[in-house]
C-alpha positions as CSV (number, residue, x, y, z in Angstrom):
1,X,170.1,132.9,210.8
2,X,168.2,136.3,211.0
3,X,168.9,139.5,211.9
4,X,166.5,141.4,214.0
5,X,162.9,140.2,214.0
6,X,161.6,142.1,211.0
7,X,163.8,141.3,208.1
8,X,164.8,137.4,207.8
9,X,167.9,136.8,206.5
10,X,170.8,134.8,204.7
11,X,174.6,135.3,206.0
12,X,176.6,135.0,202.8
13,X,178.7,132.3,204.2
14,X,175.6,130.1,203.7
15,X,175.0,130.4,200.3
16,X,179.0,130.6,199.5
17,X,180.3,128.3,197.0
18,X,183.9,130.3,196.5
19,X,186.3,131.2,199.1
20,X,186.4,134.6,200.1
21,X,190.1,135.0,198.8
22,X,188.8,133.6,195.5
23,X,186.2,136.1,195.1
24,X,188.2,138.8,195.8
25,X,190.5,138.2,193.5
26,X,188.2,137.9,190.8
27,X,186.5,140.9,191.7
28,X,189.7,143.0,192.1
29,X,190.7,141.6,188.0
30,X,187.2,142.7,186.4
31,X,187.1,145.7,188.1
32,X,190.5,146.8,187.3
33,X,189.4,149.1,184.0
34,X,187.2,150.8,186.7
35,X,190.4,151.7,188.9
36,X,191.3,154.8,186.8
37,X,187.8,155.8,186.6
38,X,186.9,159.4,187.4
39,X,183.7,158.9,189.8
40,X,185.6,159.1,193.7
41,X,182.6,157.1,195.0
42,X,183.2,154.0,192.4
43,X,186.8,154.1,193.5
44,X,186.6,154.2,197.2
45,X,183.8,151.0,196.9
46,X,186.4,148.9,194.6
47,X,189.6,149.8,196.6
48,X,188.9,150.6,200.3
49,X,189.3,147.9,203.0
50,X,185.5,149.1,204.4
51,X,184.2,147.8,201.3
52,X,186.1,144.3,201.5
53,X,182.7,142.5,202.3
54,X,181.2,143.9,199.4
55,X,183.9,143.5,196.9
56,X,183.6,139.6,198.3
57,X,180.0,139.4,197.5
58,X,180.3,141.0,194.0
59,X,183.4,138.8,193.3
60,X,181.1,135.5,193.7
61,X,178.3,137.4,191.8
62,X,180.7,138.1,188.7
63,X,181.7,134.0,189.5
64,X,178.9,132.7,189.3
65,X,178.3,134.5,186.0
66,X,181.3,133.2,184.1
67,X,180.5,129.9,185.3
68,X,177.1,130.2,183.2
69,X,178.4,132.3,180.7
70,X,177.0,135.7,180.9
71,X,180.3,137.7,182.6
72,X,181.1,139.6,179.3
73,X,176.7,140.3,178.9
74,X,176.9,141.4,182.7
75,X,179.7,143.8,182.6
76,X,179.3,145.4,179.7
77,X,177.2,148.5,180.9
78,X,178.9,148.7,183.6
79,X,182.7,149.0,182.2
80,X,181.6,151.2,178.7
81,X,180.4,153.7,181.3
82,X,183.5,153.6,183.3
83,X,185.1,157.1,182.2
84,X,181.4,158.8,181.8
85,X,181.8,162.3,183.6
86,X,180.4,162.3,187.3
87,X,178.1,164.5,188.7
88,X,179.0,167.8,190.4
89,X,178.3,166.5,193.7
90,X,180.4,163.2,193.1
91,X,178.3,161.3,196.3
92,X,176.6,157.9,196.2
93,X,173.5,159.6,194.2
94,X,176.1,160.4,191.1
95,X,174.1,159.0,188.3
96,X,177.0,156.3,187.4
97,X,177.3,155.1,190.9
98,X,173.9,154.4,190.7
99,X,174.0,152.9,187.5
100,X,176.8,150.8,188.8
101,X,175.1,149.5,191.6
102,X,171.4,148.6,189.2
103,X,173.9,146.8,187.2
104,X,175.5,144.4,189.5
105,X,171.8,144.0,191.2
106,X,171.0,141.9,187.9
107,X,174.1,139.2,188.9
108,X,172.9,139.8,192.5
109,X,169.4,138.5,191.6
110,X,170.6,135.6,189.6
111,X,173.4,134.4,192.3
112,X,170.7,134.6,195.0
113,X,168.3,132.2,193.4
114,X,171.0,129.7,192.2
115,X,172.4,129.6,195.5
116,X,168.6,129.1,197.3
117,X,167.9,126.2,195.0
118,X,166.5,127.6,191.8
119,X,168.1,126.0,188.7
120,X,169.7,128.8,186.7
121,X,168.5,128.4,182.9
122,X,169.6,131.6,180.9
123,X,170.4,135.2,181.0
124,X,168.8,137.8,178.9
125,X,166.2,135.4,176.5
126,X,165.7,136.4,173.4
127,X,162.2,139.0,173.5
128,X,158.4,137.4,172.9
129,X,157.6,140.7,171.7
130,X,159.4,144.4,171.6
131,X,158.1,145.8,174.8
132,X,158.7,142.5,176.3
133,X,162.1,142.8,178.7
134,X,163.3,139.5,180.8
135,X,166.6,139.5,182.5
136,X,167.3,136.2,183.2
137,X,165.6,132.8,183.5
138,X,165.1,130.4,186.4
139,X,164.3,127.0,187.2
140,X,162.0,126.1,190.1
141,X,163.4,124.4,192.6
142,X,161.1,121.4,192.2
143,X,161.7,117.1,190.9
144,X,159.9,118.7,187.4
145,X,161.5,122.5,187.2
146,X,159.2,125.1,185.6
147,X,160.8,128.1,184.0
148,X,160.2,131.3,185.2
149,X,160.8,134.7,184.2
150,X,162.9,137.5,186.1
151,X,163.1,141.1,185.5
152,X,165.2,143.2,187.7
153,X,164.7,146.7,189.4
154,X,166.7,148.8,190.7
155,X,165.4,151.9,191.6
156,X,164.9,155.0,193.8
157,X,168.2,157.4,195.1
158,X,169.4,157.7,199.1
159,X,169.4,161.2,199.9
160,X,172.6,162.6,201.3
161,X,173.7,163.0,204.5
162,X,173.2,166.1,205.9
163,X,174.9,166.5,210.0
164,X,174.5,162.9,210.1
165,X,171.2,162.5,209.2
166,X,169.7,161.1,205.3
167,X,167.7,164.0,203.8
168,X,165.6,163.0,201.2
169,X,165.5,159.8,199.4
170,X,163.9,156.5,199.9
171,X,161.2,157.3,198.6
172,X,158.6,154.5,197.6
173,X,156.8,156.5,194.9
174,X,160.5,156.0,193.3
175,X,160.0,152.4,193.5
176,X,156.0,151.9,192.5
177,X,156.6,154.0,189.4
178,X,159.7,151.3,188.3
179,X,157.5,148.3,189.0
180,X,154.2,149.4,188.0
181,X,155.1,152.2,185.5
182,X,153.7,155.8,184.9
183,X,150.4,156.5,184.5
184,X,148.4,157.6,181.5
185,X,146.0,160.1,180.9
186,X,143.9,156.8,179.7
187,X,144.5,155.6,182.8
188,X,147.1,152.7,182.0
189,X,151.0,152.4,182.6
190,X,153.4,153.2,180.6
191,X,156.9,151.5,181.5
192,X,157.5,149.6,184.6
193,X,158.9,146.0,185.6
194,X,155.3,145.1,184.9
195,X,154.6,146.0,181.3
196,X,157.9,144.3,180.4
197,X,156.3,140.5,181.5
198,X,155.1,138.9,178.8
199,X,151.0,139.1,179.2
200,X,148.7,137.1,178.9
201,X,150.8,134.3,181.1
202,X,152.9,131.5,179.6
203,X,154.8,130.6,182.9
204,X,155.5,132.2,186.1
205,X,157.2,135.8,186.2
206,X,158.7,137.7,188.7
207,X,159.5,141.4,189.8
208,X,162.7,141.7,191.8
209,X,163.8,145.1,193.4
210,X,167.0,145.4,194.9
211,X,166.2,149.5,196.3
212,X,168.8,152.1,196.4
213,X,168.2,153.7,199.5
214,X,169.8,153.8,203.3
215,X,166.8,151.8,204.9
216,X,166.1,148.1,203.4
217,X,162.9,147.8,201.2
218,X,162.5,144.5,202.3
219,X,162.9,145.2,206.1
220,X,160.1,148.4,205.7
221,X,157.9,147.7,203.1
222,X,155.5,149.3,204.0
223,X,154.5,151.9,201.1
224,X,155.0,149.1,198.9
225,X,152.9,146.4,200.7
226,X,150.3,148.6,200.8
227,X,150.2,149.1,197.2
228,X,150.3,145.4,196.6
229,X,148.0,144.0,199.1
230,X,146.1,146.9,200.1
231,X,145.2,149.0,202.9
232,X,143.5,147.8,206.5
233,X,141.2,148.9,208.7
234,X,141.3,148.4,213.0
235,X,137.5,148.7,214.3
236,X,138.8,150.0,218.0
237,X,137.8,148.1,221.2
238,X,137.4,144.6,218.9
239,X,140.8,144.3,217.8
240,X,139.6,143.2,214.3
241,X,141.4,144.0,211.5
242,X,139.8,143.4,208.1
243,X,141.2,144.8,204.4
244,X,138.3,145.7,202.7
245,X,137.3,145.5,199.2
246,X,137.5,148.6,198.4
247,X,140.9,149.0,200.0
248,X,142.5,145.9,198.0
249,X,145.9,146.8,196.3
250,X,147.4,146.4,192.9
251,X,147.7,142.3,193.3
252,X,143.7,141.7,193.5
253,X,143.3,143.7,189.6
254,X,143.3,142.0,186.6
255,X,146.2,144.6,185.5
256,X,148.5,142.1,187.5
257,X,147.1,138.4,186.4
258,X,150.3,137.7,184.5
259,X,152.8,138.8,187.7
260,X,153.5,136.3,189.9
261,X,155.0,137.5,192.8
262,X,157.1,140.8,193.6
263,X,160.1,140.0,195.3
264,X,162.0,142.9,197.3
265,X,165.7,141.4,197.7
266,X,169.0,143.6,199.7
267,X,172.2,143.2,201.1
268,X,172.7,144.0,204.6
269,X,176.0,144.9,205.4
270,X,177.3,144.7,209.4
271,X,180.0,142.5,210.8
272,X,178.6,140.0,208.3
273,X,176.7,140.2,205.0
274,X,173.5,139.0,204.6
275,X,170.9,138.9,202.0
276,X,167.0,139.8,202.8
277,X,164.1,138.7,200.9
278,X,160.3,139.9,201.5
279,X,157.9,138.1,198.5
280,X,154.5,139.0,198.1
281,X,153.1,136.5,196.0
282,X,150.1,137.2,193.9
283,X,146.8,136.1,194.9
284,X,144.6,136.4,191.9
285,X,147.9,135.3,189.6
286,X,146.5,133.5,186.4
287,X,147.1,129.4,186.6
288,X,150.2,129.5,184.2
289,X,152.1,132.4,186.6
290,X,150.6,130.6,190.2
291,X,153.8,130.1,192.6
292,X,154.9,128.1,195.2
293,X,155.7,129.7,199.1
294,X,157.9,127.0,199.5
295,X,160.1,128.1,196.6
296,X,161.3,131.0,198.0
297,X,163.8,129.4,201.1
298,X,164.9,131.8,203.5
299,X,162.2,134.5,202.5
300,X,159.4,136.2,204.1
301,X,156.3,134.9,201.8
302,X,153.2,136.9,201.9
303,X,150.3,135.1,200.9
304,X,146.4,134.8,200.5
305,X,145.7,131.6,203.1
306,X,141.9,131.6,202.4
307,X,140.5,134.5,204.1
308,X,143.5,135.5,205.7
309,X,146.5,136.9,204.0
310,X,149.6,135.1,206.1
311,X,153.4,135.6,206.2
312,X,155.5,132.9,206.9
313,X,159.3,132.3,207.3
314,X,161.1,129.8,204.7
315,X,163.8,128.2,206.0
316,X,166.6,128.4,203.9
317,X,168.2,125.0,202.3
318,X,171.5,125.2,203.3
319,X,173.4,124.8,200.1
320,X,176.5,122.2,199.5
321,X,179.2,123.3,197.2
322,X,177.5,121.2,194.5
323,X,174.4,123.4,194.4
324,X,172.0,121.0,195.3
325,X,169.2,121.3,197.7
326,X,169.6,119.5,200.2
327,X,168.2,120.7,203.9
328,X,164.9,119.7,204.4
329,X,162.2,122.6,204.3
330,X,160.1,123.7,207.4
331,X,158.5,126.9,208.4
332,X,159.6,129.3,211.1
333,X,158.0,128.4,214.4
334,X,158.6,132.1,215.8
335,X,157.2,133.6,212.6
336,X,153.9,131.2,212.3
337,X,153.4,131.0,216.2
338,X,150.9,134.0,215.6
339,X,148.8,132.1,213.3
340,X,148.6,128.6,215.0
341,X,144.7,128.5,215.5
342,X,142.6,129.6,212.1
343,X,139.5,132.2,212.8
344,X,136.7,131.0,212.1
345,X,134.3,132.3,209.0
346,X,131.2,134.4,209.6
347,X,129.2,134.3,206.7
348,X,130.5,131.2,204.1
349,X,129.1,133.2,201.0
350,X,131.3,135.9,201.7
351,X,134.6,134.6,201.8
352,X,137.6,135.1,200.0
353,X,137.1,132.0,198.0
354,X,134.1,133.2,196.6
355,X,136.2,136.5,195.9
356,X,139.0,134.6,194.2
357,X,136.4,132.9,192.0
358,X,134.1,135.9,191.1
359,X,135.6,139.4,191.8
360,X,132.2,140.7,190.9
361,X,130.5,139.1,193.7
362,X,132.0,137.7,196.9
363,X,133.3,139.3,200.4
364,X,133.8,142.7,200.8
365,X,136.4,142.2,203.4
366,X,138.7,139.5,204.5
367,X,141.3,139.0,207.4
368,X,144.7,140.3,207.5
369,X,145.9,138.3,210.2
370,X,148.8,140.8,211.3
371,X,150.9,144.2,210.2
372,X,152.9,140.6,209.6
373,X,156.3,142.2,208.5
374,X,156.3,145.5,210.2
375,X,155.8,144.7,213.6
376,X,155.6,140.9,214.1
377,X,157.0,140.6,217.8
378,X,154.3,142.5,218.8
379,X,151.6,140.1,216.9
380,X,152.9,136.6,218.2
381,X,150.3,136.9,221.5
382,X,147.1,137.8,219.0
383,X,144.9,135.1,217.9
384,X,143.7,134.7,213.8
385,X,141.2,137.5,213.4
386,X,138.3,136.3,212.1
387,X,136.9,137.4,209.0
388,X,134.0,140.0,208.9
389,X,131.8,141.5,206.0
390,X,131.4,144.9,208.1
């Protein structure tokens, strides 16, 4: 069910609820108006045999939309810029082949989560306020749903390929500046996946960012996690690893009570097509936007586990054709093996709880128990660190 040992993953057959034939079908008759259009790179994506997995995919994306009645809503960008002049370089960084491919991410987004047991509720909700921007709606996939709020990123450019090598690109200040915004000379953000949440909290909201880039956010996360979560320290010859509080990332401010979690969600493409999910769920998330790790089947959930921030492996529900959940949910052994035995605390008064309950007073530090998505074969031998106020 995954592929490799650092990016968990769903094959598309899994989640499928249309025949491949079906979908391309479908795919090939609302694309059609973008047959004649002037951008090469758009053509050879819609019409090219190569691209036949991906022309599947968005086929059952643009499905599932009709079926909930937001086709006409999800295309409409995407066809009224159909004839919009390329650039001069006409690649895969021509401004409408990127805004192509942020369009479809939106259907991407809301096709995933249907098919992974979220109850799909509505697409673009009317606005709680102007600068307030949610792209869809979703159920929980609980007896008693909540709703919960999605908006969708799609950001950054790959940089071209120069004697077959990417030059430029993927770059994660890209991506931090679309989900956190730019900052101000006051020293707040302006714009950003985050701004558009409705603040304070009503219900739970999420970030999604499907990344244009060669390499997979969610795979290699790493400028992003540490912007989240924060940045570690190794004290050499003890093997401890702590993240400090003055090293804590954007999760543990204030700034971010009304996120929930920021989801990075691809496609993989190789002799099949998957989808991979990373979340990092937001520790100090007020109790209206709190989440679930469970929710989030067939992810990698980073999460604050008392003093130690853990990442497990949700195993996916398979799916029937009905769209109900039925699989039962367990953890993945090779992903928790690492973490079987808890370390124990130090000093009781300076633990994360404390933290969690008083950011003004409480630890200083706390355990991260491993580099948990970037090099978890490596970690499954190491014990839980324990937690240390140094």
């Amino acid at each position: 069910m995954s592929v490799g040992t650092i990016s968990p993953s769903l094959s598309a057959a899994e989640l499928a609820d249309t025949s491949a034939e079906e979908a391309l079908a479908f795919a090939a008759k609302q694309f059609a108006p973008l047959r004649s259009c002037v951008n090469p790179v758009v053509q050879q994506l819609l019409s090219l045999d190569f691209h036949e997995d991906w022309q599947v995919e968005a086929g059952r994306w643009l499905l599932f939309a009709q079926q909930h009645g937001f086709l006409d809503a999800a295309l409409k960008n995407v066809l009224g810029a159909a004839n919009a002049p390329p650039d001069p370089q006409n690649t895969f960084n021509d401004r409408f082949f990127r805004s192509f491919l942020a369009r479809m991410a939106e259907p991407m987004a809301a096709y995933y989560f249907a098919r992974t047991g979220w109850r799909f509720r509505e697409w673009d909700p009317p606005r709680f306020r102007p600068a307030h921007d949610v792209d869809f709606i979703v159920g929980t996939p609980e007896t008693i749903p909540r709703d919960v709020l999605v908006q969708v990123k799609a950001p950054d450019v790959a940089g071209p390929i120069v004697n077959y090598r990417a030059q430029g690109g993927d770059n994660d200040e890209h991506v931090w500046l679309a989900v956190a915004g730019h900052p101000q000379p006051d020293g707040t953000r302006k714009g950003g996946a985050l701004g558009q949440l409705p603040r304070p909290a009503m219900t739970p909201s999420l970030i999604v960012v499907h990344a244009n880039r060669h390499g997979k956010l969610s795979a290699e996360p790493r400028g992003i996690e540490t912007k989240l979560m924060g940045s570690t320290l190794c004290f050499g010859g003890t093997k401890r690893v702590t993240l400090p509080r003055t090293r804590l990332g954007a999760l543990f401010t204030d700034d971010w009570s009304h996120c929930s979690a920021v989801v990075l969600l691809d496609h993989l493409r190789s002799n099949e097509f998957f989808y991979a999910c990373t979340v990092f769920l937001n520790p100090c998330a007020a109790e209206a936007a709190r989440c679930a790790p469970e929710w989030f089947q067939g992810a990698r959930v980073c999460r604050l586990d008392g003093e130690t921030v853990r990442a497990h492996r949700w195993h996916a529900a398979l799916l029937d054709h009905s769209g109900r959940n039925e699989a039962r949910r367990r953890r993945d052994v090779t992903s928790c093996r690492c973490y079987a035995e808890r370390g124990e605390v130090q000093d009781q008064d300076t633990t994360v709880h404390n933290f969690l309950a008083d950011r003004a007073a409480g630890a200083r530090s706390f355990t991260l128990a491993s580099r948990f998505i970037l090099r978890p074969r490596l970690l499954q031998a190491r014990p839980t660190l324990k937690a240390t106020n140094a």
